[in-house]
N, CA, C and O of each residue as an XYZ file, in Angstrom:
428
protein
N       0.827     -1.199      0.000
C       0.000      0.000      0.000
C       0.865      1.255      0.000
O       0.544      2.339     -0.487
N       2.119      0.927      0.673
C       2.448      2.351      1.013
C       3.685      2.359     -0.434
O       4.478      3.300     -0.459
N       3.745      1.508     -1.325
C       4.494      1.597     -2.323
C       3.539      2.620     -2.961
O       3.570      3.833     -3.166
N       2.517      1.424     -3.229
C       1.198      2.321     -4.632
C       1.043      3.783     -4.210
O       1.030      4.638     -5.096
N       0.901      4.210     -2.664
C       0.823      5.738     -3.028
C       1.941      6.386     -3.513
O       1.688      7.236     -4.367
N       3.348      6.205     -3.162
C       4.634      6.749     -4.227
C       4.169      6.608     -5.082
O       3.524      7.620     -5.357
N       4.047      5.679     -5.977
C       3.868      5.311     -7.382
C       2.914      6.434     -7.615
O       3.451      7.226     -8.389
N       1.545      6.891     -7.217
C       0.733      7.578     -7.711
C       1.267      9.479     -7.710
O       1.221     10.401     -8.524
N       1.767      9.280     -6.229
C       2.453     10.827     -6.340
C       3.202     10.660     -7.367
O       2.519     11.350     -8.124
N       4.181     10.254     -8.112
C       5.282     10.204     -8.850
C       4.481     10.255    -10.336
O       5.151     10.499    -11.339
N       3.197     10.046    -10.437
C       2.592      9.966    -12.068
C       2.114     11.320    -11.858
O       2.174     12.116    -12.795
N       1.474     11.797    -10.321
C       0.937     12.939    -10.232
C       1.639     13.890    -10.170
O       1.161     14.865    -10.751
N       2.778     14.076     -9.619
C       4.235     14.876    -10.627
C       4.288     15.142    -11.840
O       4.226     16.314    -12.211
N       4.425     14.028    -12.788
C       4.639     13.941    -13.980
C       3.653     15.066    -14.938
O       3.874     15.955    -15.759
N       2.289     14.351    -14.203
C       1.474     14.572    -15.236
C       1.258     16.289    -14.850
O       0.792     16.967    -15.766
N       1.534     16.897    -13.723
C       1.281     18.076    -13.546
C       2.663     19.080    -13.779
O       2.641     20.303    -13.637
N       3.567     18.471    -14.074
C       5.346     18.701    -14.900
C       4.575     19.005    -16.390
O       4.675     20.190    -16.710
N       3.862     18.201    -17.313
C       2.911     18.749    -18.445
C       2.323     20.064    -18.062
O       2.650     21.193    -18.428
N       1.485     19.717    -17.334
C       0.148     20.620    -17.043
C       1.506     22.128    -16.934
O       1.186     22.995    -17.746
N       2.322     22.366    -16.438
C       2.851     22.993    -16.055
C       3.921     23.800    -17.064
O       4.354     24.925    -16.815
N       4.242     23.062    -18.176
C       4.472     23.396    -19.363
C       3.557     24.013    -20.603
O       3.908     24.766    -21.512
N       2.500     23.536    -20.372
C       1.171     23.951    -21.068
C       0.876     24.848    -20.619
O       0.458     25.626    -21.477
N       0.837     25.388    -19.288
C       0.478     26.393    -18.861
C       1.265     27.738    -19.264
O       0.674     28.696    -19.761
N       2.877     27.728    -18.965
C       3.666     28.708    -19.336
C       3.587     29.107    -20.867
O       3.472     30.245    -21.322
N       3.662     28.083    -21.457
C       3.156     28.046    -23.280
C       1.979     29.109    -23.061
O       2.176     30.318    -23.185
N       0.525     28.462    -22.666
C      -0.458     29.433    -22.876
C      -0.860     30.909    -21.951
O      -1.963     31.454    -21.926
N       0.054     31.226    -21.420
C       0.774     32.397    -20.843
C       2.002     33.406    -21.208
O       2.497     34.294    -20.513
N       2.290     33.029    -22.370
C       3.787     33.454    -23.146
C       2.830     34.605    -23.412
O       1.615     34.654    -23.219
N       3.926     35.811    -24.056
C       4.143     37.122    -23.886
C       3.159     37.015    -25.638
O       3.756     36.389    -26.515
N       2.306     37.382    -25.868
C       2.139     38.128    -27.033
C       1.807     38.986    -27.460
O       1.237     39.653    -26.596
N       1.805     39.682    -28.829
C       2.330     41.027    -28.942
C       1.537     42.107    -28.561
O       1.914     43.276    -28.637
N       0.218     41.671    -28.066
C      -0.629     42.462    -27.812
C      -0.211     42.883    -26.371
O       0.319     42.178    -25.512
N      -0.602     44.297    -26.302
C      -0.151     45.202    -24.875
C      -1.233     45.437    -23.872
O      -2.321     45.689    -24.390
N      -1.209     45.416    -22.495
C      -2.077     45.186    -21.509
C      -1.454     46.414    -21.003
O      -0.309     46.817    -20.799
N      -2.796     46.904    -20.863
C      -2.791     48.559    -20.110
C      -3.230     48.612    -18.524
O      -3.018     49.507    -17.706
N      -3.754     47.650    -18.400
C      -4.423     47.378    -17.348
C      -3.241     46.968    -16.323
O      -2.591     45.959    -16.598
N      -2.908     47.750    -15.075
C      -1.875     47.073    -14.172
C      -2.124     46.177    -13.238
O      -1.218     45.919    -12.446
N      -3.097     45.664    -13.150
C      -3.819     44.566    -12.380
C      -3.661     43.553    -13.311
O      -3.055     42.583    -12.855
N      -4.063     43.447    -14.653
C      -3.920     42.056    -15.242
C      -2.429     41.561    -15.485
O      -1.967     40.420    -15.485
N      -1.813     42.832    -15.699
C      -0.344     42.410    -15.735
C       0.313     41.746    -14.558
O       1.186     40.927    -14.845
N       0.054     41.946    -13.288
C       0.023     41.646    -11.657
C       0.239     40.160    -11.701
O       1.243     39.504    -11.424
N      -1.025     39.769    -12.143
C      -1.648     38.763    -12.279
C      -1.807     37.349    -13.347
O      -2.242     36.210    -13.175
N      -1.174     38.133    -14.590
C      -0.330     37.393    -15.439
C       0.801     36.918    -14.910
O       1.190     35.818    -15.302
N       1.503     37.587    -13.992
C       2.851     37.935    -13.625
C       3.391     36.282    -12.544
O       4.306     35.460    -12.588
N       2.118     36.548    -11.653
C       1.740     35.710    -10.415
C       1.402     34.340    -11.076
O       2.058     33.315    -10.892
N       0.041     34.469    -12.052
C       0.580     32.777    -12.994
C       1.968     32.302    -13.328
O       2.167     31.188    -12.843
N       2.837     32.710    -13.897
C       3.908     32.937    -14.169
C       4.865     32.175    -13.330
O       5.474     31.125    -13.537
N       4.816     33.306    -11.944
C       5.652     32.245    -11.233
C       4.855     31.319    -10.155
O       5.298     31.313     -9.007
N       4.048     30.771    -10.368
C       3.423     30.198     -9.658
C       3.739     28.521    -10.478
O       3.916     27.413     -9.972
N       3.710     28.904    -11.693
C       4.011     27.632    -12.485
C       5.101     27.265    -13.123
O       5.500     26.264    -13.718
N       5.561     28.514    -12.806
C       7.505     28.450    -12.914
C       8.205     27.960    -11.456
O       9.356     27.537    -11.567
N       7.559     27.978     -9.953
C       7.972     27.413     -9.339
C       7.625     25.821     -9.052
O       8.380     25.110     -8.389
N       6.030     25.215     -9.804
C       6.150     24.351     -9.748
C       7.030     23.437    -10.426
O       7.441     22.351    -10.018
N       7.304     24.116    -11.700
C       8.070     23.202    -12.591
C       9.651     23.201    -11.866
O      10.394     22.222    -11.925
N       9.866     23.988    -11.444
C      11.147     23.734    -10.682
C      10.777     22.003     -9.515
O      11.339     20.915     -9.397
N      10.019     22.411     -9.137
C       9.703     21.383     -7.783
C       9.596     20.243     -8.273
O       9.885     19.217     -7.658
N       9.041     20.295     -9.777
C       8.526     18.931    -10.390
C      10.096     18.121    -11.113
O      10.423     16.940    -11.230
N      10.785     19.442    -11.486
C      12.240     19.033    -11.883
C      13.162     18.534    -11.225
O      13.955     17.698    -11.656
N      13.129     19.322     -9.356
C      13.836     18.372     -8.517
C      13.195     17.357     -7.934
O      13.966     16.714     -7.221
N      12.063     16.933     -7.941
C      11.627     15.676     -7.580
C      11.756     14.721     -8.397
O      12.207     13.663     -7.957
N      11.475     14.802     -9.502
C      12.505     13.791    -10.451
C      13.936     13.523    -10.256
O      14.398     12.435     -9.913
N      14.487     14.405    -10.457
C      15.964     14.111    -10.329
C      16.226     13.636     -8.674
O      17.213     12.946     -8.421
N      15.380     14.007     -7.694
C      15.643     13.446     -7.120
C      15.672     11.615     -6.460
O      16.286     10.959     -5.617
N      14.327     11.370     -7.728
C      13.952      9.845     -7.806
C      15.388      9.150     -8.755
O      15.621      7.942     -8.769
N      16.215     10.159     -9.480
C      17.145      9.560    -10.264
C      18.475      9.148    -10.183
O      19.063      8.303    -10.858
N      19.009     10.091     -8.962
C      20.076     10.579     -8.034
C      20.138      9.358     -7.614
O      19.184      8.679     -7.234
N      21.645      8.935     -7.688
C      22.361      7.505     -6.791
C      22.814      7.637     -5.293
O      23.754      8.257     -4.795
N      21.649      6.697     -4.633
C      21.516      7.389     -3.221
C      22.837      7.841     -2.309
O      22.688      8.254     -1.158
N      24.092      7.726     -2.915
C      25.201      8.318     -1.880
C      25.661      9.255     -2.250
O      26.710      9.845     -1.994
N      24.843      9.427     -2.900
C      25.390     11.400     -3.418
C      24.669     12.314     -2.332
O      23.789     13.078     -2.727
N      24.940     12.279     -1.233
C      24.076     12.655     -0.234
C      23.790     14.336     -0.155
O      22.872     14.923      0.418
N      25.104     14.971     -1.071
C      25.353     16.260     -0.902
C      24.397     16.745     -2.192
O      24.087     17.934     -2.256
N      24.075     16.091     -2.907
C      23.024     16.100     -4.472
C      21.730     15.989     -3.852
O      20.680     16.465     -4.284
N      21.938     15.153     -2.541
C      20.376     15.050     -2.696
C      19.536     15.687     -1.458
O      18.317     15.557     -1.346
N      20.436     16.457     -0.467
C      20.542     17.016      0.218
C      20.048     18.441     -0.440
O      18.892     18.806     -0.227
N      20.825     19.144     -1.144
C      20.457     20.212     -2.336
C      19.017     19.978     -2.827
O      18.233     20.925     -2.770
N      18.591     18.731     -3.328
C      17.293     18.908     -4.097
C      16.279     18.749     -3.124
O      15.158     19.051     -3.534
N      16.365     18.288     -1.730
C      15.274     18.405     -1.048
C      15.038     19.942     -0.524
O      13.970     20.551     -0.463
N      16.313     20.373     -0.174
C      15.744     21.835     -0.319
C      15.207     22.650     -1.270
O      14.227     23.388     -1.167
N      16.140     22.406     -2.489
C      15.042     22.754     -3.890
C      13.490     22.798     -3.655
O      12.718     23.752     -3.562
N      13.318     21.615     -3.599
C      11.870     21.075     -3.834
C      10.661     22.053     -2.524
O       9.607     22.676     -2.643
N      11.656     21.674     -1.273
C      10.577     22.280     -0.582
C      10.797     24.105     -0.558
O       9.953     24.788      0.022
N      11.638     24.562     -1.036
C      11.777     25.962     -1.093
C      10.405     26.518     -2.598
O       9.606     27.443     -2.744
N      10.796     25.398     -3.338
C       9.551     26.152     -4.469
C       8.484     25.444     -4.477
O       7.627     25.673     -5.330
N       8.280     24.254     -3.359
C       6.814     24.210     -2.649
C       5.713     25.509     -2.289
O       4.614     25.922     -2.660
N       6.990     25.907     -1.134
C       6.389     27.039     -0.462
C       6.219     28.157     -1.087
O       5.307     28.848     -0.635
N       7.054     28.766     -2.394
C       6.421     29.631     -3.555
C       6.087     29.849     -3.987
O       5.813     31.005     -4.312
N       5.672     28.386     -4.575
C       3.816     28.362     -5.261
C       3.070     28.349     -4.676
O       2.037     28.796     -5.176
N       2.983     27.857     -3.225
C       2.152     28.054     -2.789
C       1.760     29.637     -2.141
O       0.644     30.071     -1.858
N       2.900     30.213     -2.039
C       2.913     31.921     -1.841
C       2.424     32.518     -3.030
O       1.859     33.607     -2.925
N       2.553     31.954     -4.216
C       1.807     32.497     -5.404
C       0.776     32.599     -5.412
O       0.234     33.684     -5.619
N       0.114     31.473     -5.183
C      -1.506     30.720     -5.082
C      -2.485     31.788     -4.629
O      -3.479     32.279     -5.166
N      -1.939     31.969     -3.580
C      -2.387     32.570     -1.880
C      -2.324     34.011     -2.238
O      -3.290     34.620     -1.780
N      -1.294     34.927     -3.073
C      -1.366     35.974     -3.303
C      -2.522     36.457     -4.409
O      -2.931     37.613     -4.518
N      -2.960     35.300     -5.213
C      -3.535     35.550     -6.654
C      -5.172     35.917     -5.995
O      -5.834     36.583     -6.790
N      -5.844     35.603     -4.773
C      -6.968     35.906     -4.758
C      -6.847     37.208     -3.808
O      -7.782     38.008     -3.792
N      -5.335     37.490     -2.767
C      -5.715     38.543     -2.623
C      -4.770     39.978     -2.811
O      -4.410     40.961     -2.164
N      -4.643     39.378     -4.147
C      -4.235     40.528     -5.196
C      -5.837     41.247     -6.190
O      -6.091     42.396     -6.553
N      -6.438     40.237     -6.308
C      -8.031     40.726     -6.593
C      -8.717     41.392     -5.629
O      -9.379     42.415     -5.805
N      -8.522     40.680     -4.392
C      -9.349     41.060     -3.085
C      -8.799     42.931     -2.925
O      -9.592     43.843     -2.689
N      -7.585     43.071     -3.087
C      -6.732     44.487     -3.062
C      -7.059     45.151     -4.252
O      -7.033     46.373     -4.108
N      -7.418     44.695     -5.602
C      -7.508     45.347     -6.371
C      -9.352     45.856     -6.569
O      -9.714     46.805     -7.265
N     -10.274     44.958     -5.775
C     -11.725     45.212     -6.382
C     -11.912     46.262     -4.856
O     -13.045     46.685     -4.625
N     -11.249     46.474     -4.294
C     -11.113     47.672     -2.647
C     -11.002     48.523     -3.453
O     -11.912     49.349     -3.522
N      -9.996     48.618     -4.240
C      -9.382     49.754     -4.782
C     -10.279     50.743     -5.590
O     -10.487     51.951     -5.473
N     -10.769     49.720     -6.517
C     -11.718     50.348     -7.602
C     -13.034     50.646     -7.171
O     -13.894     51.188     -7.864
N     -13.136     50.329     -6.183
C     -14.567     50.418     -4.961
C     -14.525     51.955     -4.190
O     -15.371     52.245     -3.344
């Protein structure tokens, strides 16, 4: 039992390592200009919200790949991982109350 849940976190990595590439793709810069400084905010905050997961998703792999006596490699990627845990999740958390600050404002 306690294998199969690794196994499932480790596909649920994967598959959100995609999701997470797809996302930055359909967030890329195009040529059209945003006047609005709130949507830019907020473009901004997607951005790195899914730029820190893909980091997290990059050292958790490598960290499943890493030959376990490289202790100083793998030592490094657990901090990786949980440092851009906590950034996306600081992203997350900012994105509703960056709205919450911005619909005060215009109020």
């Amino acid at each position: 039992m306690h294998l199969i849940n690794f196994l499932c976190h480790d596909v649920i990595v994967a598959i959100s390592f995609i999701a997470c590439i797809l996302g930055l793709i359909l967030l890329r810069d195009n040529s059209k200009q945003e006047n609005n400084e709130a949507e830019i905010t907020e473009r901004i905050l997607f951005r790195m919200s899914f730029s820190y997961w893909l980091v997290y998703c990059i050292a958790f792999g490598i960290q499943k790949i890493v030959l376990p006596y490289w202790e100083a490699i793998h030592t490094t990627l657990k901090i990786t991982t949980a440092l851009s845990y906590f950034l996306t999740f600081s992203c997350i958390v900012s994105l509703p109350l960056h709205k919450l600050a911005v619909r005060q404002v215009e109020e």
